[in-house]
ZAMARGU-4260 file (C-alpha; in steps of 0.2 Angstrom, whole numbers, plus 5000, padded with zeros to 4 digits):
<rodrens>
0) 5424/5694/5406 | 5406/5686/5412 | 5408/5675/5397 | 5425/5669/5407 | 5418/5671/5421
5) 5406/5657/5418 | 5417/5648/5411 | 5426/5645/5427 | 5413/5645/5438 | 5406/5627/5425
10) 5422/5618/5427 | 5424/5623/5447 | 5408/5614/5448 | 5412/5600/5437 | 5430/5597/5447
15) 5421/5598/5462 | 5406/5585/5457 | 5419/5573/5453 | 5429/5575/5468 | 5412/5571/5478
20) 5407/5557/5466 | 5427/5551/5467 | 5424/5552/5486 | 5406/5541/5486 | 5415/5529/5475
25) 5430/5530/5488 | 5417/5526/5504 | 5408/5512/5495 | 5424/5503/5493 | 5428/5507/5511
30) 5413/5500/5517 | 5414/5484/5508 | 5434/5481/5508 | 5437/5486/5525 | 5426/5468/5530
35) 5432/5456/5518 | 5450/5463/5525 | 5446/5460/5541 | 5439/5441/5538 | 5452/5437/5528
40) 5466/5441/5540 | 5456/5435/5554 | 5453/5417/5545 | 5470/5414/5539 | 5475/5398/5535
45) 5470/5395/5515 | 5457/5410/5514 | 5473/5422/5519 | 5484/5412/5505 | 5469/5416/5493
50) 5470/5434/5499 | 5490/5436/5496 | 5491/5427/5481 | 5477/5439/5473 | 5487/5454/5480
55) 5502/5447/5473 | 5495/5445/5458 | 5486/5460/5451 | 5501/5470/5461 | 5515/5465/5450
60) 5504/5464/5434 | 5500/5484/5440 | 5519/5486/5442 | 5523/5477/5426 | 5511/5486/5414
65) 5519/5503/5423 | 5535/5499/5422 | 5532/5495/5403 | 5530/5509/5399 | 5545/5517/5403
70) 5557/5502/5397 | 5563/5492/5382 | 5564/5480/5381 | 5549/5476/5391 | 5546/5465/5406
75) 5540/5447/5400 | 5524/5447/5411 | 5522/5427/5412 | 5541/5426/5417 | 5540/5441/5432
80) 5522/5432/5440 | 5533/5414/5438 | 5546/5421/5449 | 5534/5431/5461 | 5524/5414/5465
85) 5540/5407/5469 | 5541/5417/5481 | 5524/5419/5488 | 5526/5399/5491 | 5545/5402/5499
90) 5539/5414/5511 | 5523/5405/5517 | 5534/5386/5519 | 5551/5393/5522 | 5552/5412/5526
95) 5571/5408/5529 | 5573/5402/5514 | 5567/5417/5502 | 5588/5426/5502 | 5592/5409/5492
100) 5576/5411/5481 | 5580/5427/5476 | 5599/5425/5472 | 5590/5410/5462 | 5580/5421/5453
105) 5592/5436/5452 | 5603/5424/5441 | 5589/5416/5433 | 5586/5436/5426 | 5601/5437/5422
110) 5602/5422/5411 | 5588/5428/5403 | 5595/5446/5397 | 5609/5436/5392 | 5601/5425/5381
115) 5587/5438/5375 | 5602/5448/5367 | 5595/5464/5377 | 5612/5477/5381 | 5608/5486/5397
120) 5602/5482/5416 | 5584/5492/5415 | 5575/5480/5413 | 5584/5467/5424 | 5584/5480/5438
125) 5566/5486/5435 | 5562/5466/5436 | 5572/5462/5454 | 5563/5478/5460 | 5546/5472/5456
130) 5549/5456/5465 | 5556/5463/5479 | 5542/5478/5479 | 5526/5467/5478 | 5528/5449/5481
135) 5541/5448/5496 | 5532/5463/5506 | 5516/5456/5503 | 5520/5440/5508 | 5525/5446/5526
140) 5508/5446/5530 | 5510/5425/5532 | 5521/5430/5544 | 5509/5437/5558 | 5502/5418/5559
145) 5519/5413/5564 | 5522/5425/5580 | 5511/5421/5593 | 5498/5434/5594 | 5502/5440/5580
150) 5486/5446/5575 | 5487/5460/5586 | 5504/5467/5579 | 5498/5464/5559 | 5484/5476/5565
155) 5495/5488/5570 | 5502/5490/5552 | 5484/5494/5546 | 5484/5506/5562 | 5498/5518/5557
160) 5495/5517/5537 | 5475/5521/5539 | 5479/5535/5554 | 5493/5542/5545 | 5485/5543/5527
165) 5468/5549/5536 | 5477/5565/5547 | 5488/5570/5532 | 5474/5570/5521 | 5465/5582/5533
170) 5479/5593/5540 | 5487/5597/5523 | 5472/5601/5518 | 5470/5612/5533 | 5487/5620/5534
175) 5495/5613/5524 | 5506/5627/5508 | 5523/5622/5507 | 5524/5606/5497 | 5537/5591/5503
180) 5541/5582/5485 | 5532/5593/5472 | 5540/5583/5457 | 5532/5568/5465 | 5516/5571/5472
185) 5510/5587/5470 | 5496/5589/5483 | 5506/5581/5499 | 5512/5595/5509 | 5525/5595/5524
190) 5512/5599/5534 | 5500/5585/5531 | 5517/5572/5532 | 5521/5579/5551 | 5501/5579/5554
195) 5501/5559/5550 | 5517/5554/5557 | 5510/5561/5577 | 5493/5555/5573 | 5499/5536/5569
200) 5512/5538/5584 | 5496/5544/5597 | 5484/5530/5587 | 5497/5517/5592 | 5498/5522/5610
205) 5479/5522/5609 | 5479/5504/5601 | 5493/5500/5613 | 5479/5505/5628 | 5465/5496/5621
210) 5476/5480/5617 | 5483/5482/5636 | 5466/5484/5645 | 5454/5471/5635 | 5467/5460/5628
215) 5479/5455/5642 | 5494/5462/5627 | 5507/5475/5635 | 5521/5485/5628 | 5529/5499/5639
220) 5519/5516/5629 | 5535/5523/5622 | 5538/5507/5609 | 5520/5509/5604 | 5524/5529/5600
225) 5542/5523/5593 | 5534/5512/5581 | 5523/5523/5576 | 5532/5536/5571 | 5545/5527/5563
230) 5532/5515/5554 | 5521/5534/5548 | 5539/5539/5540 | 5541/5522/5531 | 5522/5521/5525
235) 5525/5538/5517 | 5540/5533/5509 | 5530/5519/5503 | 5516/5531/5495 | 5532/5544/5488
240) 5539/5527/5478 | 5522/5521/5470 | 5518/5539/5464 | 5536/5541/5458 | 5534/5526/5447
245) 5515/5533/5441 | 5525/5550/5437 | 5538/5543/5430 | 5527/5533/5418 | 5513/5545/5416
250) 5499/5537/5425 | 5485/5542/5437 | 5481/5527/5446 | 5490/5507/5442 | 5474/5501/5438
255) 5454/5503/5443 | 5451/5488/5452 | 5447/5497/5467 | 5433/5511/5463 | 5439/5528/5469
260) 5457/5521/5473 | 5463/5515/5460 | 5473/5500/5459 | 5481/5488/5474 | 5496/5497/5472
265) 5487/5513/5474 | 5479/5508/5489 | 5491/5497/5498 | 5507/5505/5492 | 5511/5511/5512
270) 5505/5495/5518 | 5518/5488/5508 | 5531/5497/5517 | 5526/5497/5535 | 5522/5479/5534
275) 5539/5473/5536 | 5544/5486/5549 | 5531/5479/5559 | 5535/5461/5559 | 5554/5465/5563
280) 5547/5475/5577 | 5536/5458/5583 | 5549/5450/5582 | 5561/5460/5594 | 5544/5463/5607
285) 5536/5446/5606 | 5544/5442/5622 | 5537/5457/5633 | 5521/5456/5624
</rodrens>
């Protein structure tokens, strides 16, 4: 029994000395992404393209090799990042244009399956998804420069994704027993997802204040809560889809590029969601702003 004992109390340690070296690697990222963020969406023009295109790059490679394993035939990886370019340049030039691009490059798929002799829809399916998931979200966040002021509604994506991951983090840690998707994502509770879609809805009033009082920028309080809530529900919809893909192909994080997050996928995958709920949203408020 002491032997046992011993036992547990060794690995209890050794989970709990890499969740603290997990969380310093975590922090150190923080504290070096969170500025280079901040200046690239701040500079825009070029420097912002550079940013996307890097985004959009290691996001579909991360989705591709993920996807990989789960499918055959697999995804032709030179072929999907082709495609996802396409559309990074429609979306910054002609953002009206990108319906078109992608009925272009749904039949342009197609006639690939066709001609690859492959019997089945997986993989065509797995490859619209992808392009859809990673390129065309991340390529709303061209869009901002296109709405005046538009910088202070893109902040409000980074807002309700960082409040909402923040609070439910805490809160299902705090409270939280029953879990919402255990098949999904074990540790997230119903708890910590009710405890981050109030704390992004009272953040946004907050920003809402702050944007109102120093930076002559006024929404009535309630479409600030509005959007809150509903862009919370959607960021966590967004965090449920990238860990049902790493479920379903067996994998912790998409990649470790980001130390203590894992991949961009990992890190941005509510981002990804809430980003272009935002820009409708700027788009239907721009003129009482």
């Amino acid at each position: 029994m002491d032997r046992s004992n011993r036992r547990q109390a060794i690995r209890r340690q050794a989970i709990r000395k890499q969740e603290n070296n997990s969380m310093k690697a975590r922090i150190w990222t923080a504290v070096i992404g969170v500025p280079l963020l901040v200046f690239f969406l701040y500079s825009g023009g070029i420097l912002l393209v550079i940013a996307v295109s890097f985004l959009t790059l290691v996001g579909i490679l991360e989705y591709s090799g993920a996807v990989n394993r789960l499918i055959r035939p697999k995804i032709n990886i030179v072929f999907i990042v082709i495609l996802a370019a396409m559309l990074i340049i429609t979306i910054k030039l002609d953002y009206y244009s990108v319906i078109s691009v992608l009925l272009i490059e749904f039949i342009a798929v197609a006639c690939y399956e066709i001609l690859s002799g492959s019997v089945g829809i997986q993989r065509l399916s797995a490859t619209l998804m992808g392009l859809v998931y990673v390129p065309v979200m991340f390529g709303h966040l061209f869009m901002f420069e296109t709405i005046n002021k538009g910088i202070f509604y893109l902040w409000m994506v980074f807002v309700i994704a960082f409040s909402t991951d923040t609070a439910a983090y805490f809160v299902g840690k705090a409270i939280g027993n029953r879990k919402i998707a255990p098949k999904i994502s074990p540790k997230k509770t119903i708890a910590g997802c009710v405890g981050g879609i109030v704390a992004a809805a009272l953040c946004m009033v907050l920003y809402g204040s702050i944007l109102g009082s120093y930076f002559n920028f006024v929404l009535p309080w309630y479409l600030y809560f509005a959007v809150g809530l509903l862009g919370s529900i959607a960021g966590q919809c967004g965090d449920f889809t990238a860990s049902m893909i790493k479920r379903k192909a067996k994998i912790k994080d998409y990649s470790h590029i980001l130390p203590g997050h894992g991949g961009i996928l990992d890190r941005f995958d509510s981002t990804l969601f809430i980003l272009p709920l935002i820009y409708i949203f700027a788009k239907f408020t721009i003129g009482i702003a």
